[in-house]
N, CA, C and O atoms as CSV, one atom per row, in Angstrom:
chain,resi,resn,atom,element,x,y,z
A,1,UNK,N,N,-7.445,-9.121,44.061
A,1,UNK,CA,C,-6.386,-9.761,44.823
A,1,UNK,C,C,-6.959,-10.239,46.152
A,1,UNK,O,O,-7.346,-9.399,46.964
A,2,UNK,N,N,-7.024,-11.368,46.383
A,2,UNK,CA,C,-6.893,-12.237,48.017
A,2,UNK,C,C,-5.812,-11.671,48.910
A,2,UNK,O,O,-4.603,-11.543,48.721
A,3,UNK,N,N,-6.630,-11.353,49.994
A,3,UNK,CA,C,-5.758,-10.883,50.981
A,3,UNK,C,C,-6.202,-11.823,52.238
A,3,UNK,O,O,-7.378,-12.131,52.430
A,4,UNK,N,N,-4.969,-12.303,53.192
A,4,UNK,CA,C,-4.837,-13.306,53.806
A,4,UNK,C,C,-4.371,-12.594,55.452
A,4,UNK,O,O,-3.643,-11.602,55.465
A,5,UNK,N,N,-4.802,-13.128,56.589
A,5,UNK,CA,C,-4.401,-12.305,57.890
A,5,UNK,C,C,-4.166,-13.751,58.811
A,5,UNK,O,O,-5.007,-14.429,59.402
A,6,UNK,N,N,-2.679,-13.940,58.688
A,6,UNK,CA,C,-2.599,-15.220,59.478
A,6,UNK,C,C,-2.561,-14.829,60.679
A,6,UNK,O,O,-1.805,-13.867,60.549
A,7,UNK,N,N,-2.885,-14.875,62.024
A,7,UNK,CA,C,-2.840,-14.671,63.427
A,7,UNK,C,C,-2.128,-15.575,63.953
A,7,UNK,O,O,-2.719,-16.652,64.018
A,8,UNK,N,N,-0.796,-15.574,64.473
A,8,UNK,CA,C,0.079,-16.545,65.050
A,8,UNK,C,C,1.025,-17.008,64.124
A,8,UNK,O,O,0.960,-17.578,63.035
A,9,UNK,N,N,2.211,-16.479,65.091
A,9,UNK,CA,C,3.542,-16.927,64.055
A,9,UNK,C,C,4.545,-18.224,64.318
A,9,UNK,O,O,5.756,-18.413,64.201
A,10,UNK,N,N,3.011,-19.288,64.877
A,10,UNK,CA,C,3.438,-20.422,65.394
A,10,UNK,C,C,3.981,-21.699,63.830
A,10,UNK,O,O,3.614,-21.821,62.661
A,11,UNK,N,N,4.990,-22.390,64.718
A,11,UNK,CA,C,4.544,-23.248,62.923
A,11,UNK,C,C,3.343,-23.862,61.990
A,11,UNK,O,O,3.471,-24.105,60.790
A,12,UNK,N,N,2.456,-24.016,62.565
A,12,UNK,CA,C,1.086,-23.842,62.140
A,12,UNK,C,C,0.674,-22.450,61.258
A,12,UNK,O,O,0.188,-22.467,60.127
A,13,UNK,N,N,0.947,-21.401,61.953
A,13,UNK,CA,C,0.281,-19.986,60.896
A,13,UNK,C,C,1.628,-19.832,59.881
A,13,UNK,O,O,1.368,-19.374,58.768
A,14,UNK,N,N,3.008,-20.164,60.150
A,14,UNK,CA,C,3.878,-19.635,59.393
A,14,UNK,C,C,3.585,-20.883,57.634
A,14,UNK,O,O,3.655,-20.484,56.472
A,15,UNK,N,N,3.271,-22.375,58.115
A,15,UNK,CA,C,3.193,-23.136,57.324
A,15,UNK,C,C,1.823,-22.831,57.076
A,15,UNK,O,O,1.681,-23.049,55.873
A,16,UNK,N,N,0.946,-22.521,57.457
A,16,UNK,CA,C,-0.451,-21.846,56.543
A,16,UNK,C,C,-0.310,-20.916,55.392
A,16,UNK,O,O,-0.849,-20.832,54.288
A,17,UNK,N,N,0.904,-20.028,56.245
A,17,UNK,CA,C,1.026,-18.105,55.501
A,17,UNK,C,C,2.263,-18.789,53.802
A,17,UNK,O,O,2.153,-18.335,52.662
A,18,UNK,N,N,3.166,-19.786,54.194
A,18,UNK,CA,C,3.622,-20.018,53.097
A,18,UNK,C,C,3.105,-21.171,52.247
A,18,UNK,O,O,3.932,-21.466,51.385
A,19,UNK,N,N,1.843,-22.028,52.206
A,19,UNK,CA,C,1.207,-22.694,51.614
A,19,UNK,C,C,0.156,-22.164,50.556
A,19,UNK,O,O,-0.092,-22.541,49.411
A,20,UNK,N,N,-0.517,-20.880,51.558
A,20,UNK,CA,C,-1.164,-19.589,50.585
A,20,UNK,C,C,-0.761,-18.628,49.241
A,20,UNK,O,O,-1.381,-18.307,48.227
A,21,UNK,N,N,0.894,-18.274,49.874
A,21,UNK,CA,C,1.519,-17.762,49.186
A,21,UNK,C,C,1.839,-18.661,47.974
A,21,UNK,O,O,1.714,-18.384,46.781
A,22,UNK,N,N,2.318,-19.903,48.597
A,22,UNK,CA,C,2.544,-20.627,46.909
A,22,UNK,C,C,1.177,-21.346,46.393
A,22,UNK,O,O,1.376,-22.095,45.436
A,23,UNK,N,N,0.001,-21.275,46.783
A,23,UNK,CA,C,-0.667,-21.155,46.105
A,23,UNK,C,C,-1.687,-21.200,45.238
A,23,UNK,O,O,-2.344,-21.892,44.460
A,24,UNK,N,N,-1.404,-19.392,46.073
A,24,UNK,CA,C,-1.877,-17.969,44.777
A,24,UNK,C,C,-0.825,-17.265,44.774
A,24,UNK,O,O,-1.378,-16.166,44.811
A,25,UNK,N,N,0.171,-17.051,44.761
A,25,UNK,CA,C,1.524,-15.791,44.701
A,25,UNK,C,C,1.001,-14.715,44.220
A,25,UNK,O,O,1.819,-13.797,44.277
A,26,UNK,N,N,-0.182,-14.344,43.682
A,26,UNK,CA,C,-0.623,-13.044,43.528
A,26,UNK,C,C,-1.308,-12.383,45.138
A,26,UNK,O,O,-1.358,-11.177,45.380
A,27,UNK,N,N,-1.658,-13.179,45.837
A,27,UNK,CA,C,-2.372,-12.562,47.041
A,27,UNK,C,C,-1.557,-12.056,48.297
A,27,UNK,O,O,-0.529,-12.626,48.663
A,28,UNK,N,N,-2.007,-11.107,48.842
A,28,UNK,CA,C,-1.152,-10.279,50.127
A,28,UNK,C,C,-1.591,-11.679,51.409
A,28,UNK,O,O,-2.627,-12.274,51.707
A,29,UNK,N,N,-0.517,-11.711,51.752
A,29,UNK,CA,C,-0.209,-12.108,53.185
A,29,UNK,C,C,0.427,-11.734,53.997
A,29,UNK,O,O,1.581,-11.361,53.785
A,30,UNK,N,N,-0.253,-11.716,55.438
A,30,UNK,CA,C,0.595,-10.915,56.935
A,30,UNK,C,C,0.310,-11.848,57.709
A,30,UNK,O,O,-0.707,-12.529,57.839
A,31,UNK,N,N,1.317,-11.834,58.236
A,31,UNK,CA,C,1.255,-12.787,59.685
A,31,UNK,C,C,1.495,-11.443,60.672
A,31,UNK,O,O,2.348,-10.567,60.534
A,32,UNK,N,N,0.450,-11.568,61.724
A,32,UNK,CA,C,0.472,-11.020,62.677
A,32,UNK,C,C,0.944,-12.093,64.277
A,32,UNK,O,O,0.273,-13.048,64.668
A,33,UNK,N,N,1.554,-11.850,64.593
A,33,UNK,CA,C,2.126,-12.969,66.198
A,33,UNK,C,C,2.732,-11.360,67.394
A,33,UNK,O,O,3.030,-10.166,67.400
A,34,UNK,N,N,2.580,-12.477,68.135
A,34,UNK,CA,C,3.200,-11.665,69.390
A,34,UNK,C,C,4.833,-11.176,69.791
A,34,UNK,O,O,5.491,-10.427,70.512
A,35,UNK,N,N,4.937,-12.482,68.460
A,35,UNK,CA,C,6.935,-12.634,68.841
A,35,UNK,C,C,7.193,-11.452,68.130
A,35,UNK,O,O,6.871,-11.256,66.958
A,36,UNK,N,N,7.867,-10.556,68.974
A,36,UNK,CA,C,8.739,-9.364,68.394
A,36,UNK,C,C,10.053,-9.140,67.617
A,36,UNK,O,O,10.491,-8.030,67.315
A,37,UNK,N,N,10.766,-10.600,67.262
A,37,UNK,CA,C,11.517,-10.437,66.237
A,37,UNK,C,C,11.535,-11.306,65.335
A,37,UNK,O,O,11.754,-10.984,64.167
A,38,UNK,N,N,11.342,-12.383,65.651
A,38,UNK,CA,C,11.005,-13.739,64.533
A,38,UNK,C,C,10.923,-14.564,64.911
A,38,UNK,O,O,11.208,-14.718,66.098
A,39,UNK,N,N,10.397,-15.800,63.978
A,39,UNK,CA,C,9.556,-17.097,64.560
A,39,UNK,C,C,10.318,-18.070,64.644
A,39,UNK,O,O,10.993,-18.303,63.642
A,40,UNK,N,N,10.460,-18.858,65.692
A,40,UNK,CA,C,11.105,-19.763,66.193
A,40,UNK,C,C,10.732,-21.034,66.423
A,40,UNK,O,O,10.001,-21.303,65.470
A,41,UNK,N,N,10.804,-22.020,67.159
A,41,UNK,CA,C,10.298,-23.141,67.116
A,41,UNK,C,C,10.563,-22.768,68.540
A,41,UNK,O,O,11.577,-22.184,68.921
A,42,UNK,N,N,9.528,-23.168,69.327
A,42,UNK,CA,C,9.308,-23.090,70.846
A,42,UNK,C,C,10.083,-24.670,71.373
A,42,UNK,O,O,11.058,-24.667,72.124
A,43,UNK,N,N,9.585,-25.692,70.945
A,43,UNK,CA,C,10.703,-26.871,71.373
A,43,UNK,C,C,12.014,-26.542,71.052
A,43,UNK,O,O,12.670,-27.045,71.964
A,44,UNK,N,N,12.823,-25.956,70.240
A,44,UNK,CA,C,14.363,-25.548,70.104
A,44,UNK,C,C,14.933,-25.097,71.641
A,44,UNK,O,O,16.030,-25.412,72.103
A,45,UNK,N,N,13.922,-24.298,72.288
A,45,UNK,CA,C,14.323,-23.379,73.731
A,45,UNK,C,C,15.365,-23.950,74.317
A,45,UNK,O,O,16.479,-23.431,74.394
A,46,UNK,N,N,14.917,-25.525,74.950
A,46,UNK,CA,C,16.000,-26.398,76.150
A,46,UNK,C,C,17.162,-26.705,75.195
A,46,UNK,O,O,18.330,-26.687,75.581
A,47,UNK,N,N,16.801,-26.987,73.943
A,47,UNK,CA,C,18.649,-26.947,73.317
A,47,UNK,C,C,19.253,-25.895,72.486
A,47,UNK,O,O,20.081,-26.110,71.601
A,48,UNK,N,N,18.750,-24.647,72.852
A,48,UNK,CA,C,19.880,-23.500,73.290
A,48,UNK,C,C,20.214,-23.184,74.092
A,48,UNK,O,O,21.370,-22.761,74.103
A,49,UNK,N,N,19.289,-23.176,75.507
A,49,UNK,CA,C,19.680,-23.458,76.834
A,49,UNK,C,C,20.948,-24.164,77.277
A,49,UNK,O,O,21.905,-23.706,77.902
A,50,UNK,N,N,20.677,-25.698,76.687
A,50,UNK,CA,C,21.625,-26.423,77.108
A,50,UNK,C,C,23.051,-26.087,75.732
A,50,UNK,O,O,23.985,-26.873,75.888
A,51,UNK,N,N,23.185,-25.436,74.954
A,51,UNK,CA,C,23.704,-25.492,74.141
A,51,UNK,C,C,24.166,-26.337,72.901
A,51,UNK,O,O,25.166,-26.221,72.194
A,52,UNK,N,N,23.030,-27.300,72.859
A,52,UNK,CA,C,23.356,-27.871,71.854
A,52,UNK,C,C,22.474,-27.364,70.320
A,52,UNK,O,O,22.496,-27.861,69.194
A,53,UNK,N,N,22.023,-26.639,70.659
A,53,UNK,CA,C,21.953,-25.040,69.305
A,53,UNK,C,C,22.632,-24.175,69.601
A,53,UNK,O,O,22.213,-23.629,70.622
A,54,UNK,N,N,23.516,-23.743,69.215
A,54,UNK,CA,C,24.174,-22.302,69.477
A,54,UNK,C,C,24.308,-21.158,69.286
A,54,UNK,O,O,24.793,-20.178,69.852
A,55,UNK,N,N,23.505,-21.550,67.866
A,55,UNK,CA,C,22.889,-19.784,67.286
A,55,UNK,C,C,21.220,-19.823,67.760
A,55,UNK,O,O,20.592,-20.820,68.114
A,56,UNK,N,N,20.885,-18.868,67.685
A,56,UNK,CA,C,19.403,-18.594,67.903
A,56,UNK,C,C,18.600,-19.172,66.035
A,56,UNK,O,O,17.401,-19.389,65.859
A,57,UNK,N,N,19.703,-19.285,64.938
A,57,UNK,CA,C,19.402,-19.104,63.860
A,57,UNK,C,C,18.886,-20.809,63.753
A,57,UNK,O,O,18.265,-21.243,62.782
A,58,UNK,N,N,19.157,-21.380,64.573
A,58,UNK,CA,C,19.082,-22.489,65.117
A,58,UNK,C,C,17.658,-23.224,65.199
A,58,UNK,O,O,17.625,-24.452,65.125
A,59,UNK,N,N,16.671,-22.596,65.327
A,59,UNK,CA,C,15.749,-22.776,66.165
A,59,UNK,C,C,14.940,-21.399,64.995
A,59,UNK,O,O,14.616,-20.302,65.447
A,60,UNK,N,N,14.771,-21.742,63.689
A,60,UNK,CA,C,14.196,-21.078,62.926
A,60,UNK,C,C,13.245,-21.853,62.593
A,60,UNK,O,O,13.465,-23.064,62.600
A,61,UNK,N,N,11.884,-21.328,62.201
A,61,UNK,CA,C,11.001,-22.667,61.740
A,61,UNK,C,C,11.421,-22.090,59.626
A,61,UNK,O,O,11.723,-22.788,58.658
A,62,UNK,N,N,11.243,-20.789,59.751
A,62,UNK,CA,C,11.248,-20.081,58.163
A,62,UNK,C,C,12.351,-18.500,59.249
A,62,UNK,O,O,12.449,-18.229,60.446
A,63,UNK,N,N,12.939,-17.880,57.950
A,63,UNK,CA,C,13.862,-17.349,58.283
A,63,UNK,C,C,13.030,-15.836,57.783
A,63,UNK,O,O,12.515,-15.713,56.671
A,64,UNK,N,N,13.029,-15.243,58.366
A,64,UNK,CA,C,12.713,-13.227,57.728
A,64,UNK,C,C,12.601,-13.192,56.251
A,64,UNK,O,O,11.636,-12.972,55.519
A,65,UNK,N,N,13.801,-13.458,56.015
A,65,UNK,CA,C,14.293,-13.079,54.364
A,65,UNK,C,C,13.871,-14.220,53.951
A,65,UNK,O,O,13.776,-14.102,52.730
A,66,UNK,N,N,13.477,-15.544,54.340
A,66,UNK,CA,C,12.494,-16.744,53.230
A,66,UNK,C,C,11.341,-15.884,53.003
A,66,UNK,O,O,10.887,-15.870,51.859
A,67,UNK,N,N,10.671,-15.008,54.087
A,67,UNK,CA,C,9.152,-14.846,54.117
A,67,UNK,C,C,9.004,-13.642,52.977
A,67,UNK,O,O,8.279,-13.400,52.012
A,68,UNK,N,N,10.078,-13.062,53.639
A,68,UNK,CA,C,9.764,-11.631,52.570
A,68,UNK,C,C,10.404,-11.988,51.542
A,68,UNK,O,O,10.198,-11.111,50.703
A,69,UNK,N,N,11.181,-12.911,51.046
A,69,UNK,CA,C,11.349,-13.151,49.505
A,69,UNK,C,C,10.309,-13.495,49.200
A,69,UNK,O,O,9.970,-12.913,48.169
A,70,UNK,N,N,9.128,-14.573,49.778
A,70,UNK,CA,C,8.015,-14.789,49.019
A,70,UNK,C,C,6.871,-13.836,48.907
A,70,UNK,O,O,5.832,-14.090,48.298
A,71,UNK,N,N,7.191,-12.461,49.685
A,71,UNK,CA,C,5.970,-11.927,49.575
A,71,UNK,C,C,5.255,-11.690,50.719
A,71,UNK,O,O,4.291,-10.931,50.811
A,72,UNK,N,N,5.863,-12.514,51.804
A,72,UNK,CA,C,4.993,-12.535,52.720
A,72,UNK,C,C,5.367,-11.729,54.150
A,72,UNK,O,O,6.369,-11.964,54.825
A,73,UNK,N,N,4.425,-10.812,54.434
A,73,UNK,CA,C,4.305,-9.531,55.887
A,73,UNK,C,C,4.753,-10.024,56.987
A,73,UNK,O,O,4.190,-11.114,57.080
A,74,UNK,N,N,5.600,-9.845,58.106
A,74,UNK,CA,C,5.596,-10.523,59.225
A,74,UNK,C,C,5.697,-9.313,60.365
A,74,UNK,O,O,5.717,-9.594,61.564
């Protein structure tokens, strides 16, 4: 089994970590990042600020439960 260690849970490593996963879907993948609850899109910020996002869910690049349905560590 391929095992995969994406570093950065920017949209760059998250679209790396799910391009891997589909594929090989047999191989382990982790994304390791700094963000302590989930990955976001850093341009979303000024329009939740200003409110024209209003959920934080808003400003998702991939959602928790997309990653770990595919398999993939975050």
């Amino acid at each position: 089994m391929n095992r995969i260690l994406v570093i950065g849970g920017s949209v760059a490593g998250l679209n790396a970590a799910v391009s891997a996963k589909k594929f090989d879907p047999s191989c382990k993948v982790i994304i390791v990042s700094k963000e302590k609850y989930k990955p976001y899109r850093r341009p979303a910020i000024p329009s939740l600020i200003s409110g024209d996002i209003n959920k934080l869910g808003g400003a998702d690049i991939y959602s928790l439960d997309y990653l770990r349905g595919l398999g993939i560590e975050y």
